[in-house]
C-alpha positions in Angstrom: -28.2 62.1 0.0 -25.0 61.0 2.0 -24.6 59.1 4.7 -22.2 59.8 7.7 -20.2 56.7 9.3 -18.0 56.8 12.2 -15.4 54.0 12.4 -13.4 54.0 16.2 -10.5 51.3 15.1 -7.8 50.6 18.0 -5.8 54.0 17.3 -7.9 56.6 15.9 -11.5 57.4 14.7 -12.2 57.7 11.0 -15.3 60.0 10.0 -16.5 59.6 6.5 -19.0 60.7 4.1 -20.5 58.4 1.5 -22.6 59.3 -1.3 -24.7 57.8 -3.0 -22.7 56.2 -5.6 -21.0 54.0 -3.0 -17.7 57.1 -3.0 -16.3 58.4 0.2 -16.4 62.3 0.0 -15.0 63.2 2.8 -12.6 61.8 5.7 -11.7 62.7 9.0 -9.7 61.3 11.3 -8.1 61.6 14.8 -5.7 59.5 16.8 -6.3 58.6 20.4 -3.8 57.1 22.8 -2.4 53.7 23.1 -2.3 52.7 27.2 0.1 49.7 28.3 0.3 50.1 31.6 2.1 46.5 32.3 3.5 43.6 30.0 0.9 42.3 27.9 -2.3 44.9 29.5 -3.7 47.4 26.7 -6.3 50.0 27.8 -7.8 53.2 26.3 -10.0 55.9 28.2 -13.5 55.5 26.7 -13.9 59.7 27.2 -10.5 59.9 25.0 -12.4 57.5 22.4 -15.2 59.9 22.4 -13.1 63.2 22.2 -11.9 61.7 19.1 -14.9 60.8 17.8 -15.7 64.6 18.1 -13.0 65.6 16.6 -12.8 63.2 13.5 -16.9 64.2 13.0 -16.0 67.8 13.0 -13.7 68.0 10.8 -15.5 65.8 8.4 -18.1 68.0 8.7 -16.3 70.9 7.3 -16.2 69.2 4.5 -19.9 68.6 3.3 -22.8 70.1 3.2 -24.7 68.9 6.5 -28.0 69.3 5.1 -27.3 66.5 2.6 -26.7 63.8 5.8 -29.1 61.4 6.3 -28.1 58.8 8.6 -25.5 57.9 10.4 -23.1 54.0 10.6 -21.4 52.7 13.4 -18.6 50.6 13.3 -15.7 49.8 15.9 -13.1 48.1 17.6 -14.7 44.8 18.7 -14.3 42.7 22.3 -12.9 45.6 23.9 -15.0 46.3 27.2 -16.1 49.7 28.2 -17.9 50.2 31.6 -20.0 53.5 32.5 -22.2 55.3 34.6 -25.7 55.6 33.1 -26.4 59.0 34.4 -23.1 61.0 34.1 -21.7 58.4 31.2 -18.5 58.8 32.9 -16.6 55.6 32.8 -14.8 54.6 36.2 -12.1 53.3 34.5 -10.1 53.0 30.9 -11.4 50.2 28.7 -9.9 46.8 28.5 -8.4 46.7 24.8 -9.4 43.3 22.6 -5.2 42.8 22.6 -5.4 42.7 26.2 -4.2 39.2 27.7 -4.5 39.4 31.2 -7.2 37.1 31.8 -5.2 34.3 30.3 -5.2 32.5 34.0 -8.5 33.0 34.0 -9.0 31.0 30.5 -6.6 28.3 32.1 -8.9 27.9 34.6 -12.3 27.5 32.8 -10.2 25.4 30.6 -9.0 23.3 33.2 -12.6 22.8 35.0 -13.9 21.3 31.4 -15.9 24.1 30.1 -14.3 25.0 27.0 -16.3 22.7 24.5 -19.6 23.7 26.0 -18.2 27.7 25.8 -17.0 26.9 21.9 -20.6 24.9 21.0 -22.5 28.2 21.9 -21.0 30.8 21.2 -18.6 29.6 18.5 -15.4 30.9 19.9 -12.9 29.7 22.7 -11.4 30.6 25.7 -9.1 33.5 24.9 -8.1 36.5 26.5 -9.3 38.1 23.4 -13.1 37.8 24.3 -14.7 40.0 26.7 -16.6 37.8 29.2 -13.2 36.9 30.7 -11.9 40.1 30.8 -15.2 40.9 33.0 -14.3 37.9 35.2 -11.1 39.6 35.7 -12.9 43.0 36.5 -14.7 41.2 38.8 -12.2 39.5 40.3 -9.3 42.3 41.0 -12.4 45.3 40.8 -15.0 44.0 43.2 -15.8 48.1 44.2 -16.5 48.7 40.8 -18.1 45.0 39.9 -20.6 46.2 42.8 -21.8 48.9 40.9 -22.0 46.7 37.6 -24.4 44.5 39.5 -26.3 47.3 41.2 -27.0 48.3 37.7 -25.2 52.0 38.3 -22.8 50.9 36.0 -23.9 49.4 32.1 -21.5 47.1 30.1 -20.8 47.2 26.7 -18.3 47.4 23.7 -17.1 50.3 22.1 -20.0 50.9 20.1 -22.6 51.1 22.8 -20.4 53.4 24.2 -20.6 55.7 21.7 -24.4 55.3 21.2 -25.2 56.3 24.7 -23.0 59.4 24.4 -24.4 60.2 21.1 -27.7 59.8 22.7 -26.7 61.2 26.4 -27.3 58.4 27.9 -30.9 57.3 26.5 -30.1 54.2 24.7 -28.2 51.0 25.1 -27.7 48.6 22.3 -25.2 46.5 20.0 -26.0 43.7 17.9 -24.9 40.5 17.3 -22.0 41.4 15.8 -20.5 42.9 18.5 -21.9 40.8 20.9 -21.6 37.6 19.1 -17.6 38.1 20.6 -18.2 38.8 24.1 -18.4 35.0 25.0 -21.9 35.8 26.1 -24.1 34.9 23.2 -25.5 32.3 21.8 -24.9 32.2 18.4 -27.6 29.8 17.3 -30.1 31.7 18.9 -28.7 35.1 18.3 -29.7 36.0 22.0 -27.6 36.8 25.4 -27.6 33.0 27.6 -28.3 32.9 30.9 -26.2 29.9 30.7 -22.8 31.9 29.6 -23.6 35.1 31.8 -23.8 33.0 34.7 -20.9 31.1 33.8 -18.5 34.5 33.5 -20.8 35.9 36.1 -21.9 38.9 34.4 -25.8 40.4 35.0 -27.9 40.5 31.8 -29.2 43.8 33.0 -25.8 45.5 32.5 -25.9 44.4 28.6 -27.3 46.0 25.8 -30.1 45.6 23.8 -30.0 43.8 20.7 -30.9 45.2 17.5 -30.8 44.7 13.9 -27.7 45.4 11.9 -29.6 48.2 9.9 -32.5 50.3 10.4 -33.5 53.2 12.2 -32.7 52.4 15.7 -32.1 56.2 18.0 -31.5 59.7 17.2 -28.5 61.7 17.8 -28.6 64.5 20.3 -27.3 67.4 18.7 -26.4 69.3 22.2 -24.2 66.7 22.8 -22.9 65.3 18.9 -22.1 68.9 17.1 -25.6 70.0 16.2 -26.5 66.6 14.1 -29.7 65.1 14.8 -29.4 61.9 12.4 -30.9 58.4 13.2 -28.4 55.9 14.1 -29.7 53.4 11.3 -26.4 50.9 11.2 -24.1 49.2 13.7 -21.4 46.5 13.1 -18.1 45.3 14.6 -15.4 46.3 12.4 -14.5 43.0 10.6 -18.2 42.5 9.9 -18.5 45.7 8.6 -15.6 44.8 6.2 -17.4 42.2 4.7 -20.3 44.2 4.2 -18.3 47.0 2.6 -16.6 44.4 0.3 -20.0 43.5 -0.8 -19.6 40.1 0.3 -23.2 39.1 0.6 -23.1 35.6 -1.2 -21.8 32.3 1.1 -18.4 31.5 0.3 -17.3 35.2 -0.6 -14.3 36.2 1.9 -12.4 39.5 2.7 -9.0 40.2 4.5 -8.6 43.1 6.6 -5.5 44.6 7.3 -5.7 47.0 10.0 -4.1 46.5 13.9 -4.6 43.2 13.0 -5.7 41.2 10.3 -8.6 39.6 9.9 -10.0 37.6 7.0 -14.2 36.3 6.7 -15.6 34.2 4.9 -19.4 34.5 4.5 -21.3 30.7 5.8 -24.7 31.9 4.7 -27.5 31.3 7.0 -25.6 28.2 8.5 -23.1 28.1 11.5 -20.3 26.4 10.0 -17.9 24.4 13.0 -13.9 25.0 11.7 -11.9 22.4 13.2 -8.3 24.6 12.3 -8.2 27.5 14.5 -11.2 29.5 12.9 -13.9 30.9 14.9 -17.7 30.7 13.9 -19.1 34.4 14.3 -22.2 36.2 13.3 -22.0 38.4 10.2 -25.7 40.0 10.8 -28.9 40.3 11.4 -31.4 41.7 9.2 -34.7 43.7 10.6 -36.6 40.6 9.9 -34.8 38.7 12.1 -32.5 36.4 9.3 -28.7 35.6 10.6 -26.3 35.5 8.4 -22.4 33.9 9.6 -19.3 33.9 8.9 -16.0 32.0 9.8 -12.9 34.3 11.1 -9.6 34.1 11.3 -8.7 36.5 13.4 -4.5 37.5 13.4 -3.6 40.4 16.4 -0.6 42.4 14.6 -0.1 43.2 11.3 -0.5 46.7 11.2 0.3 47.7 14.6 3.9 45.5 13.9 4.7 48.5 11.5 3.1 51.0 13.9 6.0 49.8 16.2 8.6 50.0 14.0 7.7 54.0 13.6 6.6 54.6 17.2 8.7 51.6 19.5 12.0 51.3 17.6 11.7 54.4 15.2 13.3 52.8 12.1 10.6 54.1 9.8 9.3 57.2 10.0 5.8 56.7 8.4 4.0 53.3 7.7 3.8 54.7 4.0 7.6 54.0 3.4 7.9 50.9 4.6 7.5 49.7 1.0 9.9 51.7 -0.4 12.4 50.6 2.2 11.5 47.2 1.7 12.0 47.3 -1.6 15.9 48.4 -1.3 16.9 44.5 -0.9 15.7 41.3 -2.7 14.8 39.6 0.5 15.0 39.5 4.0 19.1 37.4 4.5 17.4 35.3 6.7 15.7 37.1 8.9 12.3 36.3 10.0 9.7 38.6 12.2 7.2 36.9 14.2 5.1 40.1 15.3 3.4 37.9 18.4 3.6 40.9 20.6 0.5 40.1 22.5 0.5 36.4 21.8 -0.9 34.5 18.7 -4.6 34.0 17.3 -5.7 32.4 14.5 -4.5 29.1 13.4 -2.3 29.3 16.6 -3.8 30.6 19.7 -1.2 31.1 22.0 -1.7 34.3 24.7 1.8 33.2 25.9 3.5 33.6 22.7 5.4 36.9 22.5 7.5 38.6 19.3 10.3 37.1 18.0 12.6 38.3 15.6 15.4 34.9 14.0 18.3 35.1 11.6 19.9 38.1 13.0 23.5 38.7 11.7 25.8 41.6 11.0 24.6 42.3 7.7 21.0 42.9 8.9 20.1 46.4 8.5 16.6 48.0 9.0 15.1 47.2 5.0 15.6 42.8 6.1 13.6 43.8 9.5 11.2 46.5 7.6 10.6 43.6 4.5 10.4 40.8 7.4 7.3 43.1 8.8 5.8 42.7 5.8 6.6 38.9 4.5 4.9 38.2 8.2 1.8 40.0 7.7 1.5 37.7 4.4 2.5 34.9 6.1 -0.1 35.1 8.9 -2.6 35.5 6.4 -1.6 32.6 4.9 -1.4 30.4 8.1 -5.6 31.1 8.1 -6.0 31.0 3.9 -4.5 27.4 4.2 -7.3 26.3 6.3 -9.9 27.8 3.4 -8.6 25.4 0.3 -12.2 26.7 -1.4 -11.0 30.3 -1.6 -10.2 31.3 -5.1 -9.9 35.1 -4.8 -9.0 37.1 -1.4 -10.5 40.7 -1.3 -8.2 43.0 0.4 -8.8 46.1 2.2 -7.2 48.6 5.2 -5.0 51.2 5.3 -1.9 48.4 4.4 -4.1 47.1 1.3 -2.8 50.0 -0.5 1.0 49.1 0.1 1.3 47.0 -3.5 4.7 45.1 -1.9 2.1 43.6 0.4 0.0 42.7 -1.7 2.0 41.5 -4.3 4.1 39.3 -1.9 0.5 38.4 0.0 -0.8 36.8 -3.4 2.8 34.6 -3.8 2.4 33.8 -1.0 -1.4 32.2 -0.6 -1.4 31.2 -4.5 -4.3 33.1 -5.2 -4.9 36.6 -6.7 -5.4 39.1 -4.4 -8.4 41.9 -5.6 -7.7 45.1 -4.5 -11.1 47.5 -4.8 -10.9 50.9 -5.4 -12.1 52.1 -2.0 -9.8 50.1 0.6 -11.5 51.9 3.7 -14.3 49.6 3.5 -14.9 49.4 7.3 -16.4 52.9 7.3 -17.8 52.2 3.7 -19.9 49.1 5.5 -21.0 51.3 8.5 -22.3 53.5 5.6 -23.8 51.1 3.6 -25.5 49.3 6.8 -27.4 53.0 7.5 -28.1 53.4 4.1 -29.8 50.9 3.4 -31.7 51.0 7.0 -32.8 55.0 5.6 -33.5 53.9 1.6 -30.3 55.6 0.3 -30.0 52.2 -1.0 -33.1 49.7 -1.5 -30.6 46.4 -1.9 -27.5 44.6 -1.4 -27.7 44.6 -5.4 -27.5 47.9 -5.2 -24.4 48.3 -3.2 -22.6 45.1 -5.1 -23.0 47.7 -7.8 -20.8 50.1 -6.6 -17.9 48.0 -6.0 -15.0 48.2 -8.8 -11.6 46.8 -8.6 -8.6 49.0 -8.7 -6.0 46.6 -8.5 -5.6 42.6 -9.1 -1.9 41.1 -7.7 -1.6 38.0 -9.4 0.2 35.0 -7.3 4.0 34.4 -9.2 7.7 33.7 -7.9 9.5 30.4 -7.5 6.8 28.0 -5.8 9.8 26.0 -4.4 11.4 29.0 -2.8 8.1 30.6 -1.5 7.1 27.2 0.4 11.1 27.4 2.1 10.2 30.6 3.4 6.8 29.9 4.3 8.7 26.7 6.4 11.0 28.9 8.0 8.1 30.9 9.2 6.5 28.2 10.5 9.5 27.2 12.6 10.2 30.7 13.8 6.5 30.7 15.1 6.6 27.7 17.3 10.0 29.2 18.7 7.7 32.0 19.4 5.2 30.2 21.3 5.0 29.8 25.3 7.3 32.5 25.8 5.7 34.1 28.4 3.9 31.1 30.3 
């Protein structure tokens, strides 16, 4: 038996086939398009999400024998809002990426009417651009011709993995979980349900959400005249940080992960409690079990890691392939000064600043492109370690994503937190979790024992260097980030 797992990051749509000994089999993938269409604004079309979706699947399944599938995992791109018409499942216009910021007035605003702490106590987050229930408020707001048909109920809401579920299902189902919806600003965490309270407040109808359901377990069937012939329940469903954790294994309180994809993103697991951080980090739901049991997690959640190198390759073309930045990094002994704040659609986690923008210090003659190339990657470490300071109980920090496997990073990432970073041998454990949430909704796998069994470590970067000489640098960091900040308030 294998299971089939569809992760739609921010760029592209990984396909993947897990066995049942926890090992990916078989891997597609396909790139979608990046929309920017001012300063700050980041869109995708929703049908270009689902073409690529299609075209990962495919050619993953070229790959396996089909007739060994027996489930399939969802996991995606979180807070970014798709809209769509329930009958054609057209969408009336390109999603509104989680990077977005253009409802920061809008968050000014609720801030400045007092509504923050009451936002923060239920749902756990804050008032940030990053959420979706004010990028709706701005839908409504600058839409109203298509808000109309949100509130007629012509059009349904939801993130990117309803999205896919009602195309997968033309149109006959409309869910998420709490994952995924535990970050739209419209659900109460503590009760693991949509508030009337929070939809009215953002002025969204709870008719145009989805359905809750469980994190695992059969919840619809694929259409195979509109998903390439595969009629396979739907039996898992997670946001992709989440789903990260799962993968990871990390099914004890206190276990943590960092993700290093567009972003970065590190979890720790709370247990069954909602734990308050009074540093920057958000309280978030983990998942929900079939029977009904929450588990949480605290998140610090960083915007650009990855998609810093994706814009040296693709923006200023000094690299030609994120897989070299290593190498070139690795041509100099440090970075002569220059530091990299990749703020380029403002600052989460400890910070929190939509107004901050990127910001590149120490410039000089000398500087060629391996001191900007090894200042991408100190940052990444250093933004990790901004949120690992606010965790002094962490002892171990899992890594995985596509930049887990650059060993620079990760040896410079463990100097720089003072902690050894694990490295496991699969380090695409988003589409892992997605796999291992359908399994074990379809009995591939009876128990989270069972999948802590099939994680093995490939790699462990222990913490080293001049502790003196690290903290200088980590100091000038923290300089060139409040430089950084307010830039374009």
């Amino acid at each position: 038996m294998s299971v089939l797992a569809i992760d739609a990051g921010t760029t592209g749509v990984t396909a993947v086939v897990v066995t049942e000994d926890g090992r990916i089999r078989a891997t597609g993938y396909q790139e979608f398009r990046q929309h920017f269409p001012r300063p700050g604004w980041v869109e995708h079309s929703p049908e270009e999400i689902w073409q690529a979706t299609l075209e990962a699947t495919r050619e993953v399944l070229g790959k396996v024998d089909q007739s060994e599938l027996t489930a399939l995992g969802i996991t995606n791109q979180r807070e970014t809002v798709v809209l769509w018409d329930r009958e054609t499942l057209g969408s009336p216009r390109r999603a509104i990426v989680w990077q977005d910021r253009r409802s920061a007035d809008i968050c000014e605003r609720l801030r400045s009417e007092d509504h923050e702490d009451r936002v923060a106590e239920l749902t756990g987050l804050r008032l940030d651009p990053y959420f979706s229930g004010t990028k709706l408020m701005w839908l409504a707001e600058h839409e109203p011709h298509t808000w109309a048909l949100v509130q007629s109920g012509r059009y349904a809401v939801g993130t990117v993995d309803s999205y896919l579920v009602a195309r997968m299902t033309r149109g006959t189902w409309h869910v998420t979980d709490v994952s995924n919806a535990c970050r739209t600003l419209l659900l109460d965490l503590a009760t693991g349900d949509w508030s009337d309270e929070l939809c009215g407040l953002f002025g969204v109808p709870r008719d145009a959400l989805p359905e809750l359901v469980p994190n695992w377990g059969e919840v619809a069937p694929t259409d195979p005249a509109v998903f390439l012939g595969l009629s396979l329940p739907i039996a898992g469903i997670a946001g992709d940080q989440q789903s990260a954790l799962f993968g990871q294994t990390c099914f004890d309180e206190g276990e943590s992960k960092c993700t290093y994809g567009t972003g970065s993103f590190i979890l720790t697991n709370t247990g069954d409690r909602v734990v308050r951080s009074g540093a920057g980090l958000l309280s978030t739901a983990a998942w929900r079990s079939p029977d009904g049991d929450m588990t949480y997690a605290l998140e610090g959640a960083i915007f650009v890691t990855g998609s810093a190198v994706q814009w040296l390759r693709d923006g200023l073309q000094v690299v030609g392939s994120a897989a070299e930045t290593a190498a070139i990094a690795a041509t100099v002994d440090d970075t002569d000064g220059v530091v990299f704040v990749p703020a380029l659609t403002g600052l989460g986690a400890p910070h929190w600043d939509p107004h901050a923008r990127g910001t590149i210090i120490g410039i000089t003659r000398g500087t060629t492109r391996a001191h900007l190339v090894r200042a991408t990657l100190e940052a990444i470490a250093f933004e990790v370690r901004d949120v690992v300071e606010t965790l002094p109980e962490l002892s171990t920090l899992r890594v995985d994503g596509g930049a887990a496997a650059n060993d620079l990073l990760c040896q410079v990432q463990a100097d720089q937190v003072g902690r050894a970073v694990e490295r496991p041998e699969i380090v695409e454990t988003t589409a892992l979790g997605a796999a291992f949430l359908a399994g074990l909704g379809t009995g591939v796998w009876d128990s989270t024992d069972d999948l802590r069994d099939t994680w093995s470590l490939e790699r462990r970067f222990e913490p080293g260097g001049d502790r003196a000489a690290l903290d200088a640098s980590y100091d000038r960091w923290r300089d060139a980030v409040e430089r950084s900040k307010g830039w374009a308030g």
